[in-house]
C-alpha positions, 0 to 999 in steps of 0.5 A, a space after each residue: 517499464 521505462 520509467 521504473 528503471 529510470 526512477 531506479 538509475 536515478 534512485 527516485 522513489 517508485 511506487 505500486 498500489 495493488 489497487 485491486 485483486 484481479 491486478 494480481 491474478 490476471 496481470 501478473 507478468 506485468 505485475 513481476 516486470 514491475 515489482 523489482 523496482 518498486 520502493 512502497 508497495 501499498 494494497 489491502 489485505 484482499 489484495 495482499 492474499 491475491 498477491 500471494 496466491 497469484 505468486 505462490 508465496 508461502 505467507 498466508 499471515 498479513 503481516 509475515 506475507 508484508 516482509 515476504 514481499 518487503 525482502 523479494 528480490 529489488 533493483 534499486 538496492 540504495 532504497 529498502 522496500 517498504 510494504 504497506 497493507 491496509 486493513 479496513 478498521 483492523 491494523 496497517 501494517 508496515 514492513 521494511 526490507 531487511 527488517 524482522 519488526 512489522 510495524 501496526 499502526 492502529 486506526 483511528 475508529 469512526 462511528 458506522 453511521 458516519 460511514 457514506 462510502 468505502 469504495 476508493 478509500 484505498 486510494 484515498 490512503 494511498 494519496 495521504 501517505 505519499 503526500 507524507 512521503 513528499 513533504 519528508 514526513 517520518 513513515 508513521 506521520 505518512 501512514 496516519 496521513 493515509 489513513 486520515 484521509 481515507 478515513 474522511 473520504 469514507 465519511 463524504 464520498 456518498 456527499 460528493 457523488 451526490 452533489 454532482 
């Protein structure tokens, strides 16, 4: 907790990845310490519903249940909160705090058969969209940075384990 209130006093970027769901239902205390001050919450939409039933949130729709969590209460009130959740081959969504519009960003398709491997593509989204976010990238340039890279890393994920 240290280092989100130092990034909130010095208005530097914080970041949560959901990263799982039983993150959500067994860590929540932690879980409510932290997300004041987070700026860009990220996680799937397994993870989102966790979110919101561990938490009691009234939005069982992604994209509503992404602007419950953008707008809940924030530290750091010179960043507005952005909420990402990813979806598989289905849609992003990206809520802005303060904001009515979620914005969808489609995914690119990829064929079935080129699909080696989809555990850890969500880290691997989440590594191109703070890439985006680091070289000042527009959140669109970010969110098809993200899913650019889970995209390749669900295509050769098998190929790298395998050439170990």
């Amino acid at each position: 907790m240290k280092l989100a209130r130092e990034a909130a006093a010095n208005d530097k970027a914080f970041v949560l990845s959901l990263s799982a769901p039983f993150i959500c239902q067994f860590f929540k205390e932690p879980l409510d310490a932290a997300v004041p001050y987070c700026d860009y919450i990220i996680g799937n939409e397994t993870e989102a519903a966790a979110f919101a039933e561990s938490h009691g949130l009234q939005s069982t729709d992604l994209k509503a249940l992404a602007r419950e969590v953008a707008n809940l209460p924030k530290e750091n009130t010179k960043r507005k909160r952005v909420v990402i959740f990813t979806q598989g081959t289905e849609p992003t969504f990206v809520a802005v705090q303060g904001e009515d519009e979620v914005k969808e960003y489609p995914v690119k398709a990829i064929e079935k058969e080129k699909i080696n491997d989809t555990n850890g593509a969500g880290d691997a989204f989440a590594g191109g969209f703070l890439a985006g976010l680091v070289e000042k990238k527009s959140l669109a340039e970010s969110v098809d940075r993200g899913q650019w890279l889970a995209k390749l890393y669900a295509k050769v994920a098998m190929g790298l384990v395998q050439r170990r």
